[in-house]
N, C-alpha and C positions, 0 to 999 in steps of 0.2 A: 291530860293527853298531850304527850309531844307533836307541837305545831305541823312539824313535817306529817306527822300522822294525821295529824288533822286535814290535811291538804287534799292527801293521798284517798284519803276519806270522803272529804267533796267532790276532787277529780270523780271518782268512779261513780259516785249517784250522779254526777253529771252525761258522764257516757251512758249509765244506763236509763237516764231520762230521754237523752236523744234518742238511743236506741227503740225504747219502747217507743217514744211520740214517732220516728218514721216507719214504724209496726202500723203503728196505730190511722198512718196516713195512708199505709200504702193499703190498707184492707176498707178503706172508705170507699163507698159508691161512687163512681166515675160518673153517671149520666142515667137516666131510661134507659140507654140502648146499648148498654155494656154487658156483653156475656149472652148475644144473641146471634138469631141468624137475619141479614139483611138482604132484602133482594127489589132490586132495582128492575123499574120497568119501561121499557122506552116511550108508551104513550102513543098517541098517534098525532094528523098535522091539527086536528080541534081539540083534543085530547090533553094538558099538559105529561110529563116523563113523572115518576115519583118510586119512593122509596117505600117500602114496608119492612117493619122488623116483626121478627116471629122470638120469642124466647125460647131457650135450649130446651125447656121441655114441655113446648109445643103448647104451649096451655093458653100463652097471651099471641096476640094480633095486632099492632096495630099500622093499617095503612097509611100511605101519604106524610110519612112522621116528620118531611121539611114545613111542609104548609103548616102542620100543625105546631112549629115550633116557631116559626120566622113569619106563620099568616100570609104568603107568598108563594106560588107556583117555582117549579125550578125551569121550567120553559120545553122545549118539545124536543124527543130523541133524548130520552136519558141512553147514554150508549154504554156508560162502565162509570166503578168507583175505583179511584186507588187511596192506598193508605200510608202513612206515615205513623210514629206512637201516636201521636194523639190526634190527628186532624184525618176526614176523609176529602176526598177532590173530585164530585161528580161532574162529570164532562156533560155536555149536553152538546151534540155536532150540529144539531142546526142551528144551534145560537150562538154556535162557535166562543164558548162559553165554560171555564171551570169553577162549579160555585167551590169555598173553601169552608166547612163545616166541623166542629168539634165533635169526634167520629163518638162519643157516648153521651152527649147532648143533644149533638143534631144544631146546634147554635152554631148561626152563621155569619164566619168571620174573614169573610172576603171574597172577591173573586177576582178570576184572571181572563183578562178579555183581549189582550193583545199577542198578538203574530199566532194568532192559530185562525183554521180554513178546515171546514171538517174532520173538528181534533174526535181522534177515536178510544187509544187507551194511553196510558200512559204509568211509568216505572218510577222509581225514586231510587237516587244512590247522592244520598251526603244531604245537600240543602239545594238539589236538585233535580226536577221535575223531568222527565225526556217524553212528547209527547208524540206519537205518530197524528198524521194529519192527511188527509186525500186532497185538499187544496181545491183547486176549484172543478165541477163536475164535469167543464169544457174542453175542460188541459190537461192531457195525462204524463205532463210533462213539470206539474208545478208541484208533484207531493214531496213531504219532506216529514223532519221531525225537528217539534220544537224545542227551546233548551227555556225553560221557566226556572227563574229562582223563586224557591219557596219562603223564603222570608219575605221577600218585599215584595212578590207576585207580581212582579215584571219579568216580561220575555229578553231572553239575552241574546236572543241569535236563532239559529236555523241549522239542518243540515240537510243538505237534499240526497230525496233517494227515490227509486223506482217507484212504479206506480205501485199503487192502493196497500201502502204501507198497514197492517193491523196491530195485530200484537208484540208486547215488546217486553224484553226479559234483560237483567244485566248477570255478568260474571266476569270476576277476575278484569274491572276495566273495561269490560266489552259491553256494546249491547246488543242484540240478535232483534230483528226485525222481521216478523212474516210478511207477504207481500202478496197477499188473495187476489187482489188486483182491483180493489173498490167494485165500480159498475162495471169491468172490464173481468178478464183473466192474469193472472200474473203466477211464475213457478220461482222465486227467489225468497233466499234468506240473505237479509243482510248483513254485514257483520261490521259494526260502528268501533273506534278508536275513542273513548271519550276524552281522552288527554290531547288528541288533535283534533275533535271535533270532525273527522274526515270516515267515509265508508273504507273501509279496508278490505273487505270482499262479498263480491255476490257466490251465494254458492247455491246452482241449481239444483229442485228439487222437484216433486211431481203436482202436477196444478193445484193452484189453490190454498197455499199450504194458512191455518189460521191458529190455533193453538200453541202454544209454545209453554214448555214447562224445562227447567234443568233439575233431573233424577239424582237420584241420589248414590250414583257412581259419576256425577259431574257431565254429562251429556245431555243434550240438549234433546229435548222429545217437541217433534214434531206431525202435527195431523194436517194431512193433505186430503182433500178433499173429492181431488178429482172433478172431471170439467163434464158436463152434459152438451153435447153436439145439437145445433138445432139446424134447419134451413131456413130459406126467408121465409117460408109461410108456420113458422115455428114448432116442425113437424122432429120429432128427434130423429136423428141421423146415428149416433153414436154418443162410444161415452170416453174420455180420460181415464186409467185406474187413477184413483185415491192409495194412501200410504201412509204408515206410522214411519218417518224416517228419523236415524239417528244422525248426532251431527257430533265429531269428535271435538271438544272444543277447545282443547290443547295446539290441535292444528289446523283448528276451523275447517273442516272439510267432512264431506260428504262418508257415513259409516260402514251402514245398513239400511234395509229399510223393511218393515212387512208390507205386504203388497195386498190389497182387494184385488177381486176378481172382478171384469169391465161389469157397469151397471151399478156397483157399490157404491157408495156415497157417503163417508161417514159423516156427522154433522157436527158433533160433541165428544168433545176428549176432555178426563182429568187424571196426572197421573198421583196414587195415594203409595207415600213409602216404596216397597218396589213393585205396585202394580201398577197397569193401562185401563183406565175404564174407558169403554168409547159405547156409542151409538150409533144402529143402524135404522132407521124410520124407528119404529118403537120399540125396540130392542136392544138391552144393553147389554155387552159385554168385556168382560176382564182377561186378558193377556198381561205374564209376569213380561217385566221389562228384558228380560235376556231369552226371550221366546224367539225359535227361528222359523215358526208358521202361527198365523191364525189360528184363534179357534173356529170348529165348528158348529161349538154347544152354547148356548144366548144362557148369559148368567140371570137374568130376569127381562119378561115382555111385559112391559106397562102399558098402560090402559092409555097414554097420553092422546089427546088431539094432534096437537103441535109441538113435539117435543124442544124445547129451545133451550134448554138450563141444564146442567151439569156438576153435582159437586159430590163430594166423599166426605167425611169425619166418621173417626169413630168404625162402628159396625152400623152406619146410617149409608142410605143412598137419596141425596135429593133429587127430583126430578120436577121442572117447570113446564106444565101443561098450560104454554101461552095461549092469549086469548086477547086480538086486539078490538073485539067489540062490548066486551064486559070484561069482570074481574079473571082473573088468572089463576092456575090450581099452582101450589107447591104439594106434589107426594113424596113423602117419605117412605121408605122398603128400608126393612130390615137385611142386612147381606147376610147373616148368619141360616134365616128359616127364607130368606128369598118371597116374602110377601108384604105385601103394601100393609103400614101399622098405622097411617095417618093424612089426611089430607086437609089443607090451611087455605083458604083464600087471598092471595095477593094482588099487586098490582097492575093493572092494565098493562099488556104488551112483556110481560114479566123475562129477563132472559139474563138476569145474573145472579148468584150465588155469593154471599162475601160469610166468613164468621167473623164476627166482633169480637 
């Protein structure tokens, strides 16, 4: 065999050993908890916050999966997870607290405890963290959001913004901030400059607004909640309408919106491909994204106590029937036949939805 041949020969079993060997890496089990569903519970103040994973097909359970992995509590008010490829970052706001966890382990490899004041959720774009924060419950003049680097899990700064900053979404550079208004009311989105670190506009919207999703014609969907009136002797007075608005995000500015009628209240919005699922007390319902009224028709009424949880995959509907003095239901509904096929016990206080 002419040497060149020969080369040419090893060259290629060479490529196709690497080949095969990062086949062979990439189809290895990540952790326990890769390829499920995770849902986080807030806890109460004797209570700690915790995690439960459910497997995609509903057969495994298992609660509290940091303790059981780290033999440690994550501390009280688990409030959200966010994700990155391979780490999850659950906040906990009373402890003013993000633990750093390897999101298919559950192994925990850090946390971040500096410049955050009731951190709520928080975004990622690049090797960087954006976190909203309420700041302190005295001052409604100290919330902001904070800039966490993820590698070294140091805080790098601040940017201050209106009260009771919540959810927080990025695009094209930007980052959109709801602004429910913490223990207060607030009717703002804010619209952040990440390259100056500066707000570059509020754009008003109707009370409350808490959900934030960007659809998949690039606009920003937002659920507003709407305000309940009280007197001093906490008698209702009236109500704010609530609103699905759209936010053009080319020009940042105000779209459309569908409007409730006064007394509606929605609680929970997620939007799947081009639908709106939302909640009315125990009734969910679905509006395509380019709808220019309501529906009238409830696409499924669940059995929930406390509806707190929200999510879509698939022809699944999850629903969290919280429960802050015992364990907490997750049901599943089928959207195709529109009846409940499953119910899992999870976490205390349960009120977030993530897939792994």
């Amino acid at each position: 065999m002419k040497i060149t041949k020969l080369f040419g020969v090893l060259f290629l079993g060479t490529i196709l050993f690497t080949s095969c060997s990062d086949d062979a890496e990439s189809n290895l089990p990540k952790g326990d908890y890769e390829n499920g569903i995770l849902v986080s519970g807030e806890g109460t103040t004797t209570v700690s916050g915790s995690v439960s994973y459910v497997s995609n097909d509903l057969s495994t359970v298992e609660k509290s999966i940091y303790k059981k992995v780290n033999k440690v509590e994550l501390g009280e008010y688990v409030q959200s997870i966010s994700f990155d490829k391979d780490r999850a970052y659950i906040i906990a706001d009373n402890q003013n607290t993000i633990t750093v966890v390897n999101r298919f382990t559950f192994e925990k490899e850090g946390t971040i405890t500096t410049g955050l004041i009731k951190p709520r959720y928080m975004t990622i774009v690049g090797d960087k963290g954006y976190v909203t924060n309420w700041g302190a419950t005295d001052n409604d003049n100290d919330d902001f959001v904070a800039i966490v680097n993820l590698s070294s899990f140091q805080n790098e700064g601040k940017i201050d913004v209106v009260l009771g900053p919540e959810r927080i979404v990025s695009k094209n550079g930007k980052l959109y901030v709801s602004h429910k208004g913490a223990f207060g009311t607030n009717n703002k989105i804010s619209v952040i400059d990440i390259s100056t670190k500066k707000v570059d506009k509020e754009i008003t919207i109707k009370d409350k607004p808490d959900e934030l999703y960007i659809n998949n014609s690039g606009k920003l969907v937002v659920l507003c909640e709407g305000k309940t009136i009280y007197d001093t002797s906490w008698n209702v007075t009236g109500h704010t309408k609530g609103a699905i608005t759209f936010i053009d995000t080319t020009e940042n500015r105000w779209e459309s919106e569908l409007t409730f009628k006064e007394g509606d209240h929605p609680s929970q919005m997620v939007v799947s491909n081009n639908s709106i699922y939302y909640s009315l007390g125990k009734d969910i319902y679905k509006v395509e994204d380019n709808a220019i009224v309501l529906p009238t028709a409830k696409l499924i009424t669940t059995d929930a106590g406390y509806l707190y949880g929200l999510a879509v995959k698939d022809n699944n509907l999850y629903v969290l029937d919280a429960s802050f003095t015992g364990l907490s239901k997750l049901n599943v509904y089928d959207l195709v036949t529109k009846t409940k096929k499953e119910t899992k016990e999870v976490a205390l206080g349960a009120s977030k939805i993530y897939f792994n």
